[in-house]
Structure formats: structure tokens, C-alpha cells
C-alpha positions in Angstrom: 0.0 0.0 0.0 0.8 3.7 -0.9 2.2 5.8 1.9 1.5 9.4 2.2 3.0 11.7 4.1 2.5 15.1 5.2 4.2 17.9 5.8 7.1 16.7 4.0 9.6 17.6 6.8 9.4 20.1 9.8 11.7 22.5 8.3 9.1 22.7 5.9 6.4 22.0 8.0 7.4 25.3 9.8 8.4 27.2 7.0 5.0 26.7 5.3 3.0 27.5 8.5 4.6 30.9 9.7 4.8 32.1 6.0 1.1 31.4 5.2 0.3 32.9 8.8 2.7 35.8 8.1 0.9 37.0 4.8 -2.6 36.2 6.6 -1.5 38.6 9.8 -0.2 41.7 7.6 -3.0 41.8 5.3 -6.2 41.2 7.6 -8.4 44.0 9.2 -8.1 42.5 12.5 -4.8 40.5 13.1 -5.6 39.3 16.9 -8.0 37.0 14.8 -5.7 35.4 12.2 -3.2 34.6 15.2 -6.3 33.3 17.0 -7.1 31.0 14.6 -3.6 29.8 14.1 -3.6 29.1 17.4 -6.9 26.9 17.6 -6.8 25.1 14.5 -3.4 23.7 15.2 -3.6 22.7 18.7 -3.7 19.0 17.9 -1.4 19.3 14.9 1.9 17.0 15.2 5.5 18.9 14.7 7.4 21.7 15.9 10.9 22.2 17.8 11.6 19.0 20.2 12.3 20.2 23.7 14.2 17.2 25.1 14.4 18.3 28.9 10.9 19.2 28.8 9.9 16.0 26.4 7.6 17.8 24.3 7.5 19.9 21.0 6.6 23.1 20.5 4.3 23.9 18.1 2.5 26.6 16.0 -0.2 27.0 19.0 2.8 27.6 21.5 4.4 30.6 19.1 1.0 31.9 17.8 -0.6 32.2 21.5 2.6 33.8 22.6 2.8 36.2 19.8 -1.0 37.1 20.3 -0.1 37.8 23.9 2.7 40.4 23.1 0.3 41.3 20.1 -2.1 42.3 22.7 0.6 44.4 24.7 1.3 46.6 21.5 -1.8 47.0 20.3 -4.1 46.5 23.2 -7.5 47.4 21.0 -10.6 48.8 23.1 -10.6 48.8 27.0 -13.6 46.5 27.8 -13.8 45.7 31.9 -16.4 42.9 33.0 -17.0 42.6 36.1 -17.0 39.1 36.4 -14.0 37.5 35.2 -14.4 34.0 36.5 -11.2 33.2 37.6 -12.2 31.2 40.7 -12.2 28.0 37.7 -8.2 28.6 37.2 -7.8 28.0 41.2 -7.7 23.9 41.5 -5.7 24.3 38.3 -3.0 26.1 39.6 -2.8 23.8 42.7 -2.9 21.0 40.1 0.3 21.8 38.6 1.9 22.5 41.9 1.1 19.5 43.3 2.6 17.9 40.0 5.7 19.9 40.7 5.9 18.6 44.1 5.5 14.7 43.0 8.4 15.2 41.0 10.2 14.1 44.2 9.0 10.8 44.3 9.5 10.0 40.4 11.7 7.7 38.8 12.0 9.6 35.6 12.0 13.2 36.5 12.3 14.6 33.0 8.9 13.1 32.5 7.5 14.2 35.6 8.6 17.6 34.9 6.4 17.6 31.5 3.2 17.4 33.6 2.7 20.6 35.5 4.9 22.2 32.5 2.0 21.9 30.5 -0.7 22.6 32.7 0.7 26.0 33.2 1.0 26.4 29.5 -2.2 25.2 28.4 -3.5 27.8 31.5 -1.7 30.9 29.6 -3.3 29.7 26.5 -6.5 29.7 28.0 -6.2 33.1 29.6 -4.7 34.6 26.5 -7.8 33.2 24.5 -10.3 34.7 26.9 -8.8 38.2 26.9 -9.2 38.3 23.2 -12.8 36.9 23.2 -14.3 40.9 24.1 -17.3 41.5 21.8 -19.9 39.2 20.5 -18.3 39.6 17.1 -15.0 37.8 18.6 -17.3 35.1 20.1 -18.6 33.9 16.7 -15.4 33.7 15.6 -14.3 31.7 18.2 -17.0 29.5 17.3 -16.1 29.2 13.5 -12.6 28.4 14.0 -14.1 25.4 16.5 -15.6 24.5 13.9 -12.9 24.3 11.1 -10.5 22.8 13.7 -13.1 19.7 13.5 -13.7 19.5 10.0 -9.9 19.6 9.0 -9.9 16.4 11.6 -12.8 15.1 10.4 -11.5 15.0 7.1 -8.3 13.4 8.4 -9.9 11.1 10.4 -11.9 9.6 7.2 -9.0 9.5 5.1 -7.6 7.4 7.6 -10.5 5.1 7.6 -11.1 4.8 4.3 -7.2 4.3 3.1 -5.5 2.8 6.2 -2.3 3.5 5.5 -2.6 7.1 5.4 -0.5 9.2 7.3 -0.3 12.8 8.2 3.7 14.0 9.8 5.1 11.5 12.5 1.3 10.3 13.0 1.3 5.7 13.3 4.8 5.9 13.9 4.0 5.1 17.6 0.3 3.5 17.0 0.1 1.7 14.0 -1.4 -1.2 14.8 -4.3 0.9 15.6 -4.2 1.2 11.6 -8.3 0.3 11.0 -9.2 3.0 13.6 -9.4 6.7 12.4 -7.5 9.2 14.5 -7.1 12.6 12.7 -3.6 14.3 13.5 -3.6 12.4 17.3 -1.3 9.6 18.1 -4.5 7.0 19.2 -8.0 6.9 17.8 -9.5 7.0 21.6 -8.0 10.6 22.1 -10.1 11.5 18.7 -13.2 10.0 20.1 -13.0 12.2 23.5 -12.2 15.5 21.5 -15.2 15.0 19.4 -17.3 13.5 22.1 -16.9 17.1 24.4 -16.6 19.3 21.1 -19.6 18.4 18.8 -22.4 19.2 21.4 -21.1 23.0 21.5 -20.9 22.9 17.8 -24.6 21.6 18.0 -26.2 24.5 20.0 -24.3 26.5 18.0 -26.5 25.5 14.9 -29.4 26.1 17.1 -28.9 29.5 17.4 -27.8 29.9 13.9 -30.6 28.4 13.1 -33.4 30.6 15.1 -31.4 33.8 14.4 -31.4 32.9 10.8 -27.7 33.2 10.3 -27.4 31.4 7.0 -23.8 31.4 6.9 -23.2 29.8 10.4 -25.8 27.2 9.3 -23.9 25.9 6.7 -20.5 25.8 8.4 -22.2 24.1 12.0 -23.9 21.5 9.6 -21.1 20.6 7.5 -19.1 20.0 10.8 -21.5 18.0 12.9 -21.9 15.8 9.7 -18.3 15.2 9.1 -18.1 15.0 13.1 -20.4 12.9 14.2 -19.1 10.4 10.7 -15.2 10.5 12.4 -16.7 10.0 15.8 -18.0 6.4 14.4 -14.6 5.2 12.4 -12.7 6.4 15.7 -14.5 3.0 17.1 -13.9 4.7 20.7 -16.7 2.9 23.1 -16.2 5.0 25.8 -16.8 8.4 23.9 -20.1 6.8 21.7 -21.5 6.6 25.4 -20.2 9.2 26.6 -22.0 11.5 24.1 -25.1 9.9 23.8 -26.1 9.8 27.4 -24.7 13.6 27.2 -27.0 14.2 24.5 -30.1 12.4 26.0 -29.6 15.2 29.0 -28.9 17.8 27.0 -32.2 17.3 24.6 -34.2 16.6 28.3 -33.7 19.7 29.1 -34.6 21.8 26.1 -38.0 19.6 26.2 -38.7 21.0 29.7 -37.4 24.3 29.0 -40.6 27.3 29.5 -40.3 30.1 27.3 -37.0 29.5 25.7 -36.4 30.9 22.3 -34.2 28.3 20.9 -36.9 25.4 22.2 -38.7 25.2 18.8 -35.0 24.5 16.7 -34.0 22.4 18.9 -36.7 20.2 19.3 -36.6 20.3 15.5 -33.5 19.2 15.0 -34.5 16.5 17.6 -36.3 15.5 14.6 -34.3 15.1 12.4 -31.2 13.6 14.5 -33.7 10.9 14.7 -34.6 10.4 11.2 -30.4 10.8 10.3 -29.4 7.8 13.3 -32.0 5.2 11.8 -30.1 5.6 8.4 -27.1 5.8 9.6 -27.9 2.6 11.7 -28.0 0.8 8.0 -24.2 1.7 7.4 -22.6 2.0 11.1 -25.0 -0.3 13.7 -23.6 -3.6 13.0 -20.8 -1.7 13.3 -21.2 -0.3 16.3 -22.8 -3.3 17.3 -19.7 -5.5 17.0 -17.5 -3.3 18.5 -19.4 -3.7 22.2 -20.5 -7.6 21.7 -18.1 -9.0 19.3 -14.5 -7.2 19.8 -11.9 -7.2 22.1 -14.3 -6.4 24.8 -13.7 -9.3 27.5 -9.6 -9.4 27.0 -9.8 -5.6 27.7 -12.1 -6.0 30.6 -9.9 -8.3 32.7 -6.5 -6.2 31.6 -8.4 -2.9 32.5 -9.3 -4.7 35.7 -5.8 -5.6 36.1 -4.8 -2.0 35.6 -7.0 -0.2 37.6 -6.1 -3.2 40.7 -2.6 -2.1 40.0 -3.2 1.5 40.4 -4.9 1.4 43.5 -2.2 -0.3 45.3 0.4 2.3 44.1 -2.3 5.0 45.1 -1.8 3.3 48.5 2.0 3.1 48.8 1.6 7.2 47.7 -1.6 8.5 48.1 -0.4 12.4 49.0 2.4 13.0 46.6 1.8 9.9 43.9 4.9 8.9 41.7 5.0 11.3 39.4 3.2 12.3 35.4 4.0 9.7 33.3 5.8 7.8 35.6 2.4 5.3 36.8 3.7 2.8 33.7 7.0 2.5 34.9 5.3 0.5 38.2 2.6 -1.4 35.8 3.1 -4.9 34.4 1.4 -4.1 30.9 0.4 0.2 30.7 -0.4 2.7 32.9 -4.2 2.3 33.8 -6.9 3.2 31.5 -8.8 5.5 33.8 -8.3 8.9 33.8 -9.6 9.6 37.7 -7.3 6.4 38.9 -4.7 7.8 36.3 -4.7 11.3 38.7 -4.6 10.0 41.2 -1.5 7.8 41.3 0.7 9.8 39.5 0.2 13.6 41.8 -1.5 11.8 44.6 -5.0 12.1 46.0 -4.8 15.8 46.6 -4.2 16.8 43.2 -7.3 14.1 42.2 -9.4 16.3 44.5 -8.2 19.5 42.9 -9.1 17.6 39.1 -12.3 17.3 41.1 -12.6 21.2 42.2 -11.9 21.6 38.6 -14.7 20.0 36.7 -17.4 21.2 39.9 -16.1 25.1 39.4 -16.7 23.7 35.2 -20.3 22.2 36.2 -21.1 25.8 38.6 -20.4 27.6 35.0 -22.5 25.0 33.2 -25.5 25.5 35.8 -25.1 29.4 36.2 -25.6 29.8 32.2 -28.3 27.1 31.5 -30.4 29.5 33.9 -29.1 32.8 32.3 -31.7 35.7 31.1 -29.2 36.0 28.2 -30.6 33.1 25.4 -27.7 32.7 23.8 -26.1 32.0 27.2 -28.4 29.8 28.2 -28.3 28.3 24.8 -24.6 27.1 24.5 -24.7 25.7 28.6 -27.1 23.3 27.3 -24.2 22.2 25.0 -21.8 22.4 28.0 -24.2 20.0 29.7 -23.6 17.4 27.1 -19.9 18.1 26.9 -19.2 17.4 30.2 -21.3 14.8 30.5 -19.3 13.2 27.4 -16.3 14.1 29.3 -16.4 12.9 32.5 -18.0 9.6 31.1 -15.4 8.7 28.7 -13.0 9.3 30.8 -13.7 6.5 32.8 -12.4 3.9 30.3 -9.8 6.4 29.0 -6.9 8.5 30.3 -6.8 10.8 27.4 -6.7 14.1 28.9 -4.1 13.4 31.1 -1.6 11.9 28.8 -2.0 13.6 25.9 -1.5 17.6 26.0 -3.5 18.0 22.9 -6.6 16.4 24.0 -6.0 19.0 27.2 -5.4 21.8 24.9 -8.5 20.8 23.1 -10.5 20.8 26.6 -9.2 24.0 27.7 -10.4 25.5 23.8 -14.1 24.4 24.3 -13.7 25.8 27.9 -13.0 28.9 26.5 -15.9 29.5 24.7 -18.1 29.1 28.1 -15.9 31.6 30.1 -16.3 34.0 26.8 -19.9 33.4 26.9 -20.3 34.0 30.7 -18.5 37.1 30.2 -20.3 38.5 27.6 -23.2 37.9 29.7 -22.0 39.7 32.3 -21.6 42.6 30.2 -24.6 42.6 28.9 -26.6 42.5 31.5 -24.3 45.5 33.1 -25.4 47.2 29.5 -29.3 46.2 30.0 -28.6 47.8 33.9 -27.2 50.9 32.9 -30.1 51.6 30.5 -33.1 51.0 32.9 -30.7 53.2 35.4 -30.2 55.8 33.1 -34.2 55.9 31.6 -35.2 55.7 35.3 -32.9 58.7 36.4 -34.6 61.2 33.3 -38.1 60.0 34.1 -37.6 61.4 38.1 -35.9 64.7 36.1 -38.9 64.8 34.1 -41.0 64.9 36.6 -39.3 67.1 39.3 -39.5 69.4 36.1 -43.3 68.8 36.1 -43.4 69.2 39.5 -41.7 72.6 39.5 -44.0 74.1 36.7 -47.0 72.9 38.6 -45.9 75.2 41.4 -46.3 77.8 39.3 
């Protein structure tokens, strides 16, 4: 079989990038967007400059992000304050990655240990310097549109792979070819596709909701084309974990638009309800025996009693460490076959219980932001949280079977991107209900002018 492989080299992997960025940034109206987009399209992209004591690369997201930061400095744009900044969610964070520096202490490979908290800081810059540049609704829907491309350019990936086997994209199968019959877009394993998609197509979904009630033809077209090519790659990704994950996410998500009084979006969604239906029974002709196999008929039991194994494993190391674990990425050096596919076990052993209950804080300060927006006054607030509700839902259930986020600083990248479009959203909500505030203030303070006025001339 053929081989293909792009890019054809980092030095012109990098050359091509930056040049094509370059021209972009000097000839568009507004340049924090073309840096922007660099940024999110390429977070899962493979390449870049190797940093061996840190044992990563560092890629197009880690140059553009950093570029739109000093970009930012120089040209700082329009003062816009909100009030509410929601911060509180980067706490637990923070505490994450110290605790990861602290369990360096205890690991056998400290270069690897080291790469843990690293990135965790990193991907925490990237999310602040995303959030900053998210000020105006007009910045938001761009957000949304590069979340969109970022799918469909893996989407497309992801279906080359499955439909030519032998495809390649940069250094991608070198490590996990035998995984060759599973598509995996520009990731190193097919699961970490699955998870991406799983917490990234619901947001993408009540996107189209809202394009589709405000009528936006042009965001229709782009949010269908991706959920299409989306929900296709989620299939051929054959993850388990991320098929349920998403559709018990969904089942919530679509529960609560149906008991939703006096929402706006109610009627699309309940539409599309519709046709979701209609598109899953033909789809069940191609893909449920399919999907069917792949639960009854696959590797299912062999991976049951070695997952069993793992997670057995782990919670004895968890015991011999529980407050400062062994280090990140140093749990497979105690295992007899991997680390343990669990992502909370996974935690757990490697920073220690402590920085599991900070993961924890995490996703309950994520859910708080989920909850406060489903219940905003501001529809297209309350709109995306449903999508939020799904997302996390997907999340948190497929990362039972699969440690994804915590190995792989793409997927984690990926995460923090969705999560920025909820903070940006929450903001914007903030500030417009400051906006609605001022203006009842302001109509209230020249109606009692008005009528002192009327007051004074009836004196007379």
C-alpha cells in the first residue's frame, strides 16, 4: 500500500506554517483574529521544535498564542472591563500543577514528571490569552467558526484514515500503527479523537441552534457541515467510551430543552430533535452492525480483565503514595502491561490524591459555570450551557475507560479551547446584562428629572 505523508519535513512544515500565517497577519483587518485562529486550529497538529528536557514539541499554538499575547501588549485594542471575570475556575488548576511539581520528588523519571505541571501552566496561559481576546460578540462567533474548522480539517483526516488505512499525516502511526483500522485525525490513538469530538460536537450543535433561530445562513452551513463530518469521524474512531459518553450527554442535553418554558431556541432544537432521529435510523444501515460488533463482538472481554488488572494495580500504588503519587507519566513505569486506563485512577496515582481532589474542584467550578448559564436571562447564554451540559457529561464519562486528557496535552489543549468558549460566553453575559442595567438606570434617572421638572412648573 501507498504511503502518504505530510508535511514533508518540519523545516518545511514550519516554514510553510509561519509564511502562510505571516501573509494572513499583515494583510487582515483585524490581526488578533488570524493569530487566534492559528492558534486553535493547530492545537492537535503534530511537529514543531523538540524540547528534550521538557519532552515535548513546541508547536504553531505555542508561538502563535505567545505572539497574540505580546500582540495584545502593542496593540491593546478597546478597554472593555467585566466585572465578572471567573477566575475562581483557574484556582484547583493552579494547585494541580503544583502538586505535579511537588510529586516530582518521588519519580523515577524526572524529565517526565517535569512535563506534567509544565504543560498545565502552559495550556493555563493559553486559556487566559484566548479569553482576553474573546471581548465582543463579534469575537465570540469567531471563536465559534474556528471550532468548527478545527473539526472539519480532523474530520477530514480522520476519514482519510479510515477509508485508506495507510494514510499518514507527519510523524502520526509511527507510535500507533497497529491501531491502523481506527481513524485518528492528527492524534497519536483513535480514543483521544473520540474524547475531543465527544466534548466538542455538542457546543458545535447548539451552535447550529442558534444559527438556526437567528437565521444566520452562513453559520448554518458551516455548524452543519461540521456536525456531519463529526459525528461520521466519531463512528470510524470506534472509541466505546466516547459513543456513550456522548449519547447519554446528549439524552440530558435534549431533556432539558423539552422541559425548558419560554425558551427561544426550544422550537430549533426540538426540530433538529427530529431530524437527529430520522439521520441515526439511516445511519444505523451503514454504522449499527458496526457499532454493534465493536461492544459484543470485539476485544471487549480481553480488555475487561486487563483494564481490571490495571486499575487493581493503580490502586495499590495510590496506597504506597496517596499524597504525593509517583510522578506524570511515571504510573507505567510500576505497571506490568500500561499505565491504567482511567483517567480519575490515572490522577490519582501519579500527583496523589490531593491533586485528584483538585481535578475534582476543577470540573465542579466547570459544572457551577455549566449551571449558572443554563439558567441565564441572556438566550444565547443559556443556549450554548445546554451544549456544555452534554460536553461534560461526554467528558467525564469517557474518561472512565480512558486516560486521554491526562496523557496527551493535545486532548488537554482541546478541553481548555471548548472551555473557552463558556468563560467567553459568561463574560459576555455579564456585560450585557451591566449594558441592560445601565439603561433601565439611566431611563429611570430622566423620568424622576422629568418629573421634578413637572413638579416645579405645577408650582407655578
Amino acid at each position: 500500500m501507498p504511503t502518504l505523508l505530510f508535511p514533508f519535513g518540519q523545516l518545511a512544515y514550519i516554514v510553510l506554517s509561519f509564511t502562510v500565517i505571516g501573509i494572513a497577519f499583515f494583510n487582515a483587518g483585524t490581526k488578533h483574529h488570524v493569530l487566534l485562529a492559528a492558534g486553535i486550529i493547530t492545537a492537535m497538529w503534530q511537529g514543531g521544535l523538540w524540547i528534550k528536557a521538557l519532552n515535548f514539541d513546541i508547536g504553531i499554538i505555542h508561538i502563535t498564542f505567545f505572539a497574540l499575547f505580546v500582540y495584545r501588549f502593542i496593540n491593546p485594542g478597546k478597554k472593555i472591563n467585566f466585572r465578572k471575570k471567573y477566575k475562581a475556575i483557574f484556582i484547583p488548576w493552579l494547585l494541580m500543577a503544583l502538586w505535579g511539581f511537588l510529586s516530582i520528588t518521588k519519580a523515577i523519571n524526572k524529565t517526565y514528571a517535569l512535563e506534567g505541571p509544565v504543560i498545565l501552566l502552559m495550556d493555563l496561559f493559553f486559556l487566559q490569552v484566548m479569553v482576553e481576546n474573546i471581548r465582543t460578540p463579534g469575537d465570540f462567533r469567531f471563536l465559534i467558526k474556528c471550532l468548527c474548522w478545527t473539526i472539519i480539517i480532523q474530520s477530514c483526516i480522520s476519514l482519510l484514515q479510515f477509508k485508506i488505512p495507510f494514510f499518514k499525516v507527519g510523524v502520526i502511526d509511527d507510535i500507533a500503527s497497529y491501531m491502523w483500522w481506527r481513524a485518528k485525525g492528527t492524534l497519536f490513538h483513535p480514543n483521544q479523537m473520540g474524547i475531543v469530538l465527544a466534548f466538542t460536537l455538542p457546543v458545535i450543535l447548539r451552535a447550529l441552534i442558534g444559527s438556526i433561530t437567528l437565521k444566520d445562513k452562513p453559520l448554518i452551513r458551516l455548524t452543519t457541515v461540521t456536525l456531519a463530518l463529526g459525528f461520521t469521524a466519531l463512528v470510524t474512531t470506534y472509541n466505546r467510551g466516547s459513543w456513550v459518553g456522548i449519547a447519554f450527554g446528549l439524552f440530558v442535553m435534549i431533556s432539558i430543552d423539552l422541559f425548558s418554558r419560554g425558551s427561544r431556541y426550544k422550537k430549533a432544537a426540538i426540530g433538529l430533535l427530529s431530524v437527529g432521529i430520522i439521520v441515526v435510523l439511516i445511519g444505523s444501515i451503514k454504522f449499527g452492525s458496526l457499532i454493534l460488533d465493536r461492544f459484543v463482538n470485539s476485544d471487549a472481554d480481553g480488555q475487561i480483565d486487563n483494564r481490571t488488572e490495571q486499575m487493581e494495580e493503580a490502586r495499590e500504588l495510590i496506597k504506597l503514595n496517596p499524597i504525593l503519587g509517583v510522578g506524570y507519566k511515571n504510573d507505567n513505569f510500576y505497571a506490568r502491561e500500561i499505565f491504567v486506563h482511567n483517567n480519575y485512577l490515572l490522577i490519582a496515582a501519579e500527583i496523589g490524591i490531593p491533586g485528584l481532589l483538585f481535578f475534582l474542584w476543577f470540573l465542579g467550578n466547570y459544572l457551577t459555570l455549566i449551571w449558572g448559564g443554563v439558567r441565564s436571562k441572556i438566550s444565547f447564554v443559556s443556549n450554548y450551557s445546554k451544549g456544555f451540559v452534554a460536553s461534560i457529561i461526554a467528558f467525564c464519562i469517557a474518561s472512565i475507560p480512558g486516560p486521554d486528557f491526562w496523557i496527551t496535552a493535545d486532548v488537554q489543549r482541546q478541553f481548555l479551547i471548548v472551555l473557552a468558549v463558556l468563560i467567553s460566553a459568561r463574560r459576555l453575559e455579564s456585560k450585557i446584562i451591566e449594558i441592560q442595567k445601565n439603561k433601565k438606570l439611566g431611563s429611570a434617572k430622566k423620568k424622576q428629572i422629568n418629573q421634578a421638572k413637572l413638579s416645579m412648573i405645577n408650582k407655578y
